[in-house]
C-alpha positions in Angstrom: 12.8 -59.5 12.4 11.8 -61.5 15.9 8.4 -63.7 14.8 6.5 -61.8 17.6 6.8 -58.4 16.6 6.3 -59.0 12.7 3.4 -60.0 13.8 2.1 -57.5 16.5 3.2 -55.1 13.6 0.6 -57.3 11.2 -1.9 -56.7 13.6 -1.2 -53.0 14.3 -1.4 -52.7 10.2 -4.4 -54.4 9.9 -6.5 -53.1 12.7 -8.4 -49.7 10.9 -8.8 -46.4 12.9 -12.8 -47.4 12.5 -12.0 -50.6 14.8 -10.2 -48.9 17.6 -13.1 -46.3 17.6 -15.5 -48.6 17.8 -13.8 -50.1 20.5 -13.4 -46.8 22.0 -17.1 -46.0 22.3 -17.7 -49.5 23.7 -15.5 -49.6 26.1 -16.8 -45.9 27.1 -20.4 -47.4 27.2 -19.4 -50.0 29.3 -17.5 -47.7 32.0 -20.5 -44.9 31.7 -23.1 -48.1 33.0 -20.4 -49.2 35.4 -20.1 -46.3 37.3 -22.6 -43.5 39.6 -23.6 -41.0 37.1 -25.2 -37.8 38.3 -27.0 -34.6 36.6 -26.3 -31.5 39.0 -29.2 -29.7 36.8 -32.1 -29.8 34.3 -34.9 -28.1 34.4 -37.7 -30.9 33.7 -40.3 -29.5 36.1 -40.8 -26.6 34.2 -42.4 -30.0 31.7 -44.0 -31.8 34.3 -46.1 -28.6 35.3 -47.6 -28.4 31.9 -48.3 -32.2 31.6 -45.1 -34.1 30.6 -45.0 -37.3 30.9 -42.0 -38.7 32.6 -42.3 -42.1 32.8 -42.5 -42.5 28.7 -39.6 -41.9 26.4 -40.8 -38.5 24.3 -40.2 -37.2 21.1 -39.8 -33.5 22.6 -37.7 -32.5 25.8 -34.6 -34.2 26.6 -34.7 -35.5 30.0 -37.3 -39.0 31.1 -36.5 -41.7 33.1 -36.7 -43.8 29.8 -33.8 -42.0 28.1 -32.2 -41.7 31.6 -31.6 -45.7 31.3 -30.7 -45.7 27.9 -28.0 -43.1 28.7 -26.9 -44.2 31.4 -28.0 -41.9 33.9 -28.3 -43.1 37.3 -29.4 -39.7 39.3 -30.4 -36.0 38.5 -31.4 -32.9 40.1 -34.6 -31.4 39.1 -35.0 -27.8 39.7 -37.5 -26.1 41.4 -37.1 -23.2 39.1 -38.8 -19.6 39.9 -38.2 -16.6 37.7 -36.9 -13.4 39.7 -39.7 -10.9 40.1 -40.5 -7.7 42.6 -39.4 -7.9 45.9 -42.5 -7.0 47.7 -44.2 -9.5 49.8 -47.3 -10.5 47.3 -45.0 -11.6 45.4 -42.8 -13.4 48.3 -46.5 -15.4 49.4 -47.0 -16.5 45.5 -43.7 -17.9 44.7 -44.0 -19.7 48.1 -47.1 -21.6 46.9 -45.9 -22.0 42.7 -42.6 -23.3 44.4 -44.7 -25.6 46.4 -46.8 -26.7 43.8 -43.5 -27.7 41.9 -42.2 -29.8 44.1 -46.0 -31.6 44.5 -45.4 -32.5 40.9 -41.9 -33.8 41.1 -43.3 -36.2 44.1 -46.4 -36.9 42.1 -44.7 -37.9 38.8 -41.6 -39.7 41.0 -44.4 -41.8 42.9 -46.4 -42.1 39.6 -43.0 -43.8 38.4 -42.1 -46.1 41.1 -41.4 -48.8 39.0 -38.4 -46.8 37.5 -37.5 -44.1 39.6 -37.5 -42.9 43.1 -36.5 -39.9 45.1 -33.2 -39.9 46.7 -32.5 -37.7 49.8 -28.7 -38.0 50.9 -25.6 -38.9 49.2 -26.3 -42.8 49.6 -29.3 -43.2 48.5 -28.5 -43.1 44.7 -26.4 -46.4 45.7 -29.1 -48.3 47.2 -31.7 -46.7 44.0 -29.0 -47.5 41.2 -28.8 -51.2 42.9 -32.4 -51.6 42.3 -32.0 -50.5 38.8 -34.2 -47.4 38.9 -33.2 -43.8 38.4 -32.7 -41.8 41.4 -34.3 -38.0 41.6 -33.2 -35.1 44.1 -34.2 -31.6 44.2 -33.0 -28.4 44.0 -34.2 -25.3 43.8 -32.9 -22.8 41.3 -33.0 -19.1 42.9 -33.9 -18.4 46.4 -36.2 -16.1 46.0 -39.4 -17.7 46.8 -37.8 -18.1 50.7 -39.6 -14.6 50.9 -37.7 -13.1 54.2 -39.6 -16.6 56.1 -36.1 -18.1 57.4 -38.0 -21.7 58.4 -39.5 -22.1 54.4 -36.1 -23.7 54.3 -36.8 -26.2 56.7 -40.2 -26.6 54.8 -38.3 -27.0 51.4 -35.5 -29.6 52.9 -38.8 -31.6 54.2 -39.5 -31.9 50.7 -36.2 -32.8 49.5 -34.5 -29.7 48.5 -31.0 -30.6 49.1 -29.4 -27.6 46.6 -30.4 -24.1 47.1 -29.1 -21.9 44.1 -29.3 -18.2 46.0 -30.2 -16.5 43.3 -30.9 -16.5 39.6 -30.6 -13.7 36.9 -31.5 -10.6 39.3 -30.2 -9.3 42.6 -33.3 -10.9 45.5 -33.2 -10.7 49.0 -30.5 -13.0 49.6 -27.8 -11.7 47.6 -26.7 -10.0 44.4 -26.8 -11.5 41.3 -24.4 -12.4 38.1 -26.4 -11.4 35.1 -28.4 -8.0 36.8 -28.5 -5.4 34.6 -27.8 -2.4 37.6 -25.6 -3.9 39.9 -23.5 -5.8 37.3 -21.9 -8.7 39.1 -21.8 -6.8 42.3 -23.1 -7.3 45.4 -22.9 -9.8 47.5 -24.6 -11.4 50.4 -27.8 -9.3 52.8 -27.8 -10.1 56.4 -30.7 -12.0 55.8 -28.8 -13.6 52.8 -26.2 -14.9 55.8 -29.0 -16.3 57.7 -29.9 -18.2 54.9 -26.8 -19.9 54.1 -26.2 -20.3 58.0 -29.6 -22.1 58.2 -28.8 -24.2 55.0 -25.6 -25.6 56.8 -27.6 -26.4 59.9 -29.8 -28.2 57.7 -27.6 -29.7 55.3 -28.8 -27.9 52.3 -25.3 -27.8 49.8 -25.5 -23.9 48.5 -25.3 -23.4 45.5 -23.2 -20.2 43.6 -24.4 -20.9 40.1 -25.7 -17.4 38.8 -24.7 -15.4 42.1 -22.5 -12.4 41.6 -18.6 -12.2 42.1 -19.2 -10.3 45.4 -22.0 -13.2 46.2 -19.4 -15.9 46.0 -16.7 -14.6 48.1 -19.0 -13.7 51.1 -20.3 -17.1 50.7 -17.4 -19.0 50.7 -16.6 -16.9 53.8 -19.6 -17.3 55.6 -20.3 -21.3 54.8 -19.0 -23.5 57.3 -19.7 -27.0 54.8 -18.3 -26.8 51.4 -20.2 -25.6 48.0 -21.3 -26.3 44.6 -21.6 -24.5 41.5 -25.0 -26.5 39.8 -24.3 -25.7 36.4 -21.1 -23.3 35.5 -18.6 -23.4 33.3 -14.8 -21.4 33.6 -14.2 -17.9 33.3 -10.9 -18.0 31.2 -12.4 -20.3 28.7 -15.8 -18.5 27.6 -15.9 -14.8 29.0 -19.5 -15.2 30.4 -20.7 -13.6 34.4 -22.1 -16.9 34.9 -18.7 -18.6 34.8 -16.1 -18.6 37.4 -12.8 -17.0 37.2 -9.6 -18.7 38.2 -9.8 -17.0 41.4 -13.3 -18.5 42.4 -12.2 -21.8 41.3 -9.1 -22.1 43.7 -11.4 -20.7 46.4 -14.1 -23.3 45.6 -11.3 -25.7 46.2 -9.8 -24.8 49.4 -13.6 -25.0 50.3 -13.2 -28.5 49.3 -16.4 -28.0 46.4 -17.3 -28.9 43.3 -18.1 -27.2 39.9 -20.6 -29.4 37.6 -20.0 -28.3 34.1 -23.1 -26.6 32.3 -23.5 -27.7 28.8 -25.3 -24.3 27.8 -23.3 -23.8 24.4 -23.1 -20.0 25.1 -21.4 -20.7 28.2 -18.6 -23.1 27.0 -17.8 -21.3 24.0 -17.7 -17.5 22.6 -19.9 -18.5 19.3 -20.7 -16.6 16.2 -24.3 -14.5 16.5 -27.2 -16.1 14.3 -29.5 -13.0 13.5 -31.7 -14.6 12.4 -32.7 -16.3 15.6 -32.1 -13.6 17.4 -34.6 -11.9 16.0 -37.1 -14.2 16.4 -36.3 -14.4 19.9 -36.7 -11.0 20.3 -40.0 -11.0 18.6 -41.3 -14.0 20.7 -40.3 -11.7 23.9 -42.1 -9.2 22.7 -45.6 -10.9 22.4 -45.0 -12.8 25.6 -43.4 -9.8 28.3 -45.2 -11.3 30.8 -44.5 -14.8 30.9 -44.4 -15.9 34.1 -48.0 -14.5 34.7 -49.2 -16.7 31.9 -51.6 -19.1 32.2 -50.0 -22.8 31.6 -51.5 -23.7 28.5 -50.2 -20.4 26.7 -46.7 -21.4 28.6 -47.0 -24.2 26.6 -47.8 -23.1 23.2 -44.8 -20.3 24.1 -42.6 -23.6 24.8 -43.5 -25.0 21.3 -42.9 -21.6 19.2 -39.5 -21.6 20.7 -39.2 -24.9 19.7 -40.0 -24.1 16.2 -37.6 -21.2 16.2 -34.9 -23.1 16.9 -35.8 -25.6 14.0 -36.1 -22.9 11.6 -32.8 -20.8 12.6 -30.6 -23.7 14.3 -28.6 -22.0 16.8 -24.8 -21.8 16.5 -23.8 -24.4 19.3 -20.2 -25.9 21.1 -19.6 -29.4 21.5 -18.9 -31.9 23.5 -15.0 -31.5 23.0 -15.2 -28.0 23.8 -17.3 -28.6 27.0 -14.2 -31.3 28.0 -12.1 -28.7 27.3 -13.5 -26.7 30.3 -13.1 -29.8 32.2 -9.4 -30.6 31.4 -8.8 -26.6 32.3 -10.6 -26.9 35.5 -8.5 -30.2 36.8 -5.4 -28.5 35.7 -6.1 -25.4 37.7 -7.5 -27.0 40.9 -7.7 -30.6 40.6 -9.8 -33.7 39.7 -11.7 -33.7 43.2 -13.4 -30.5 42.2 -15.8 -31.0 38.8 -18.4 -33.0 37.4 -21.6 -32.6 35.3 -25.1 -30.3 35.9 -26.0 -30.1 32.0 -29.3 -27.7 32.5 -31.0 -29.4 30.0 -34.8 -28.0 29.3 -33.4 -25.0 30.4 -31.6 -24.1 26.9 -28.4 -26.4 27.5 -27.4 -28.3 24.0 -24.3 -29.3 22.1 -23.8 -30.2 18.2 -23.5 -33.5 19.2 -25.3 -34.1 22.7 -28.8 -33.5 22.5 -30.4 -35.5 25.6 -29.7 -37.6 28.5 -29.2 -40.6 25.7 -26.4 -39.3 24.6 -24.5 -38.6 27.9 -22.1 -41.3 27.7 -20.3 -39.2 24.5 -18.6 -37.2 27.4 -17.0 -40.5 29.0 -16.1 -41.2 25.3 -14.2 -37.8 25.0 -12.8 -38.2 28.6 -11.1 -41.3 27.7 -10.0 -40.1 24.4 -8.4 -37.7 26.1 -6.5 -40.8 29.0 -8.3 -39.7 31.7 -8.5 -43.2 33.8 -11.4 -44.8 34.9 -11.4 -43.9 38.3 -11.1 -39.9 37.0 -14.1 -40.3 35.4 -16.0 -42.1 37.8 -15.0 -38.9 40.0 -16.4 -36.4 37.4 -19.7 -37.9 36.8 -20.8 -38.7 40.7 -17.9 -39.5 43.1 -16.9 -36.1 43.8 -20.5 -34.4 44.1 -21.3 -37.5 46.2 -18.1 -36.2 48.8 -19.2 -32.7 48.7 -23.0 -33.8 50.0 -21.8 -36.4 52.3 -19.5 -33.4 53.8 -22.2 -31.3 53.6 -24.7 -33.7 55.8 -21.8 -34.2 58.6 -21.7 -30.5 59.0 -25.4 -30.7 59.7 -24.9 -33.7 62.0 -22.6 -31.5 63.7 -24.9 -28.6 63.8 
C-alpha cells in the first residue's frame, strides 16, 4: 500500500466521530460570527413594557442584547405587537396611542443601551452597527390594526422606524382578512382601504408583511404591491398543515415577487406534534381567569406572563427541533430557491425548539445547515443577505415613488 494513503487511512481511523463534531460546531461558530445575522421577529416589547431589562443578560425571556452577542446575533426586529379587538373607532384612537407608547419604549431601552445596541433604519445600517460591534434593532409592527382608517399614521409609524407592517394578525381588521379568524376561515382578502395601505407602504418603503394574513389576503397583495414582500415568521404549508403557513402556491408567487419567507421557530408550526392535555388544560384554565387580557392593567400582565411560565415548567410542551425547522428550510430552497428564506424565530411570542431555547443558541441552525452541505455563502444568504435584498428593493421602489 502507497506510504501516503496508509497513513491518511491511520488518520481517518484515528480521528473519532466526537472530533469531527467538535470540529463541526466550531467551524459553525466561527461562520455564524463571520457573517450578517438577522431575526425577522420576536416579540421582546411585549417585556420591555412591563419593565425588562434589555441591556442585562436575564434568567427569564429569551431575547437581550447580552445573549444577542453571545449568539451571534447581529440585528432583530422587535414587534410592535397589538392584539385584534372591535373595529369601532374607540378602539382605532387607543391602539394608536398603546402602539405609540410601544415604540417609545423600544427607543428608550435602544438609547438606554447605546453602548451595545442601536436602531437601524435601512438595509445598511446593520453593516455600519455590526462594524461597531453593537447589535442593530429595527421595527416592525405585528398587525395593522392600530392604523385605524388614518392612511398618514403610516407615515407617523415609518418616522419611528417601522420598516415591516404585518397587515393583520389572528382576526380579519380593516385592512384585510385574516389566517386564523374563526368566521371567515382563511378567506378574504384585501379592503379598498386595505389597498391604500399597502400602496402607501410602497411609497414609503415600508416591506409588507403576509405573515398571519389569509390565502385571499396574499394573492391580492402580491397583486397590488409594486416592491417585493416578506413573510416575518412562517413556516411551509406541505410540511406542517397550519393557516399560518404558506402553501406551495404562495411560495412560488412570493418568488416571482422576488421575497423572502423567514422561518418561524413556533414548534406547532414546523411540526404536527402529539397534544399534551395536560397543558392544555391549564391553558385553558389560565384563559378563563384572564378573558380580558389586553384590558389588563400591566402589573397583572405580568403576573399572567409568569403563571404561563410556570405552566409550561410543570407540563413541558411537546416541541420540534431544530432539524425539523431546517427541514422547512431545505423544502423551501428546493421548491423556489435559496434567494427566498431566512430566519424571524418569534421568540417571547411562544416560538421554542427541544434544543434552541434563546438567541444564545442560534448558531445550532448554522450547525445543522452545514451538516446538511449547505456552503457558506448559502448560509450567509439565509440568515441576512437575502432579507437585506428584499429591503434594499423595497427602499428603491420608494426612491422611485
Amino acid at each position: 500500500m502507497n506510504i501516503f494513503l496508509s497513513i491518511a487511512l491511520f488518520i481517518a481511523l484515528t480521528v473519532s466521530p466526537a472530533d469531527n463534531e467538535n470540529g463541526l460546531i466550531e467551524k459553525a461558530k466561527k461562520l455564524h460570527e463571520s457573517i450578517v445575522t438577522i431575526d425577522t421577529h420576536v416579540d421582546t416589547p411585549l417585556r420591555l413594557m412591563r419593565g425588562f431589562d434589555i441591556s442585562i443578560k436575564n434568567n427569564s425571556g429569551q431575547v437581550d442584547f447580552p445573549r444577542m452577542k453571545e449568539g451571534g446575533m447581529d440585528g432583530v426586529f422587535f414587534a410592535v405587537f397589538i392584539g385584534q379587538g372591535p373595529l369601532t373607532d374607540s378602539a382605532y384612537a387607543y391602539e394608536k396611542e398603546h402602539a405609540l407608547n410601544i415604540f417609545t419604549e423600544i427607543h428608550e431601552s435602544v438609547s438606554a443601551s447605546e453602548d451595545q445596541a442601536e436602531l437601524a433604519y435601512t438595509a445598511d445600517d446593520i453593516l455600519s452597527i455590526e462594524k461597531k460591534g453593537k447589535r442593530a434593532v429595527y421595527i416592525g409592527i405585528e398587525n395593522g390594526y392600530p392604523i385605524g382608517k388614518d392612511i398618514d399614521l403610516i407615515n407617523k409609524f415609518y418616522e419611528l422606524g417601522a420598516r415591516y407592517i404585518t397587515l393583520s394578525h389572528s382576526h380579519d381588521n380593516q385592512i384585510c382578512g385574516s389566517s386564523t379568524d374563526r368566521e371567515t376561515k382563511n378567506s378574504g382578502g384585501l379592503t379598498e382601504f386595505g389597498r391604500r395601505v399597502v400602496n402607501r407602504m410602497n411609497q414609503l418603503g415600508i416591506m409588507v408583511d403576509i405573515s398571519h394574513v389569509s390565502d385571499d389576503t396574499f394573492n391580492d397583495v402580491i397583486d397590488v404591491s409594486t416592491a417585493p414582500v416578506i413573510a416575518s415568521h412562517s413556516c411551509a404549508r406541505t410540511l406542517c398543515d397550519y393557516p399560518r403557513n404558506l402553501s406551495d402556491d404562495m411560495l412560488k408567487k412570493l418568488a416571482e415577487k422576488n421575497g423572502v419567507i423567514q422561518i418561524c421557530l413556533y414548534s406547532n408550526y414546523i411540526k404536527d406534534l402529539p397534544s399534551n392535555p395536560k397543558l392544555d388544560s391549564a391553558y385553558t384554565e389560565l384563559r378563563k381567569s384572564y378573558p380580558d387580557y389586553r384590558s389588563l392593567p400591566e402589573d397583572e400582565k405580568k403576573k399572567v406572563s409568569a403563571e404561563w411560565e410556570r405552566i409550561n415548567e410543570l407540563y413541558p410542551p411537546n416541541l420540534a427541533t431544530v432539524s425539523d425547522l431546517v427541514d422547512h428550510i431545505d423544502y423551501i430552497k428546493n421548491l423556489i430557491g435559496i434567494d427566498h428564506v431566512g430566519i424571524g424565530s418569534d421568540f417571547d411570542g411562544g416560538a421554542v425548539l427541544a434544543d434552541l431555547k434563546d438567541m444564545r443558541d442560534m448558531w445550532k441552525i448554522t450547525y445543522e445547515l452545514l451538516k446538511r452541505d449547505y456552503t457558506e455563502e448559502q448560509i450567509a444568504k439565509i440568515w441576512g443577505l437575502n432579507l437585506l435584498r428584499v429591503m434594499r428593493a423595497v427602499e428603491n421602489v420608494a426612491l422611485i415613488n
